[in-house]
C-alpha positions, -999 to 999 in steps of 0.1 A, spaced: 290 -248 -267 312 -279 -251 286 -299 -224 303 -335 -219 280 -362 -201 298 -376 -174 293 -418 -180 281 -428 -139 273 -461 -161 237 -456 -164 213 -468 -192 203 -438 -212 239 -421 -208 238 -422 -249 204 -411 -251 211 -373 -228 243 -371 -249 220 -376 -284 197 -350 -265 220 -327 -263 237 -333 -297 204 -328 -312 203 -297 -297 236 -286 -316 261 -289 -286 291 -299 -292 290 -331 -267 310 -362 -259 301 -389 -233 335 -391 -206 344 -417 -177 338 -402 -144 372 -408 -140 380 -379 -166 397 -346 -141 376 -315 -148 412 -298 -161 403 -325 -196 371 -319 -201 369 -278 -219 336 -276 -209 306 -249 -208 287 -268 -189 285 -307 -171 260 -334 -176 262 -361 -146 243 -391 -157 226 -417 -141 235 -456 -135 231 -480 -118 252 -474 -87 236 -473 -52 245 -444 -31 225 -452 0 246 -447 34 277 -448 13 308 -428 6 314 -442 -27 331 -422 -49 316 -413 -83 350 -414 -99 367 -379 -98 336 -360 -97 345 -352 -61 380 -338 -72 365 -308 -89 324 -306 -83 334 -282 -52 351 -255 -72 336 -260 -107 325 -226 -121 302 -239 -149 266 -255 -148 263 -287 -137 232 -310 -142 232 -342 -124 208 -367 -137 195 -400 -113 226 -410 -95 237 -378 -108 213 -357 -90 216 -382 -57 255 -377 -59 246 -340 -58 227 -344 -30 251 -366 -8 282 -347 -17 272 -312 -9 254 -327 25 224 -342 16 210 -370 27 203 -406 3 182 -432 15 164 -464 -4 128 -456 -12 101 -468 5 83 -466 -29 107 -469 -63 95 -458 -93 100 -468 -126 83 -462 -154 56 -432 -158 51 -408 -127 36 -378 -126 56 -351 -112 48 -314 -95 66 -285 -99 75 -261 -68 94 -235 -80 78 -225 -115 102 -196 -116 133 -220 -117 144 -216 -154 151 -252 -156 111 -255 -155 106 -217 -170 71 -226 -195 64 -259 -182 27 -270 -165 27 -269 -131 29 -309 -134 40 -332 -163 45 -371 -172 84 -382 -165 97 -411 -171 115 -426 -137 140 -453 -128 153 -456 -92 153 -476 -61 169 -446 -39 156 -409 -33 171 -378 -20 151 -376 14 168 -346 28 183 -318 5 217 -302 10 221 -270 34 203 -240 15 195 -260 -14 158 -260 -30 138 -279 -37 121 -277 -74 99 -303 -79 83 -339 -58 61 -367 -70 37 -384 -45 67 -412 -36 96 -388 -43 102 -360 -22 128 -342 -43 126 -348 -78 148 -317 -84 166 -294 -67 193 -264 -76 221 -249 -54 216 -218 -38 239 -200 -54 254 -219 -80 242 -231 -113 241 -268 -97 210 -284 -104 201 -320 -100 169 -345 -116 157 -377 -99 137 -381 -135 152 -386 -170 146 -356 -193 163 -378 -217 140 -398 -224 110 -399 -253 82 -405 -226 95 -374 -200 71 -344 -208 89 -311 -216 125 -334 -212 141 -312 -245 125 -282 -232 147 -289 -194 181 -295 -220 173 -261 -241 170 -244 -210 204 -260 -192 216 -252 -223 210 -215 -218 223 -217 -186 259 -225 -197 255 -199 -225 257 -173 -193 
């Protein structure tokens, strides 16, 4: 099992590739300017960083090169998710409320497996100034917080899912559980 973290330049880029080693994947962190043709993966990790996507265009190195027609699971993270979001039509705004730190999150679509054996809501750990505020055409939803009105959302019919939280992280409730079950995902 081959899931590379794409390096957006976010903090906890090495932690979500140390989650997923832990987990026995075969993983390797990659510059966003890697082309999907280099990668040999089962499945992609887009990290977080520090990047502001608000109102913008800016690329997220070659991501948008191949995120169009990739045939394997993709799980943006932060930036990632808000990339996500904005590239497949959605809409990325500043938040009237950041969050960082501890925020409790709710869970909408229980039967996602992403969240398959979770509580209904859980303790995440966040770290963001801008939210996803509209989701892509046919996209849904999977989870809010009381600032955050997408916290997670999957494609609808691809396995393209995207977190404003960080399941990396120690503090995130369930955050190996969400990794074990993208893992299954790219074992499909």
């Amino acid at each position: 099992m081959k899931i590379p973290v794409i390096d957006n330049g976010g903090q906890w880029t090495h932690r979500e590739w140390r989650v997923l080693r832990d987990l026995d994947v075969d993983s390797r962190i990659v510059p966003n300017t890697t082309p999907f043709a280099e990668l040999d993966a089962d499945g992609v990790v887009l990290s977080g960083g520090a990047l502001s996507l608000e109102g913008s265009d800016t690329p997220l190195g070659r991501v948008s090169e191949w995120i169009n027609t990739i045939d394997v699971p993709v799980l943006g993270i932060c930036v990632g998710h808000q990339y996500l979001a904005r590239q497949f039509g959605g809409t990325v705004r500043h938040s009237g409320q950041p969050e960082f730190g501890r925020v409790q999150v709710s869970v909408d679509a229980p039967d996602h497996p992403l969240f398959a054996g979770l509580p209904a809501t859980f303790q995440v750990w966040e770290s963001h100034n801008d939210d996803v505020i509209r989701l892509p055409e046919g996209w849904r939803g999977l989870a809010h917080s009381a600032s955050c009105p997408v916290q997670a959302m999957a494609h609808p019919t691809r396995p393209i899912m995207g977190l404003q939280f960080h399941p990396e992280v120690e503090h995130t409730e369930g955050g190996r559980e969400i990794f074990r079950h993208f893992i299954d995902l790219c074992r499909k």
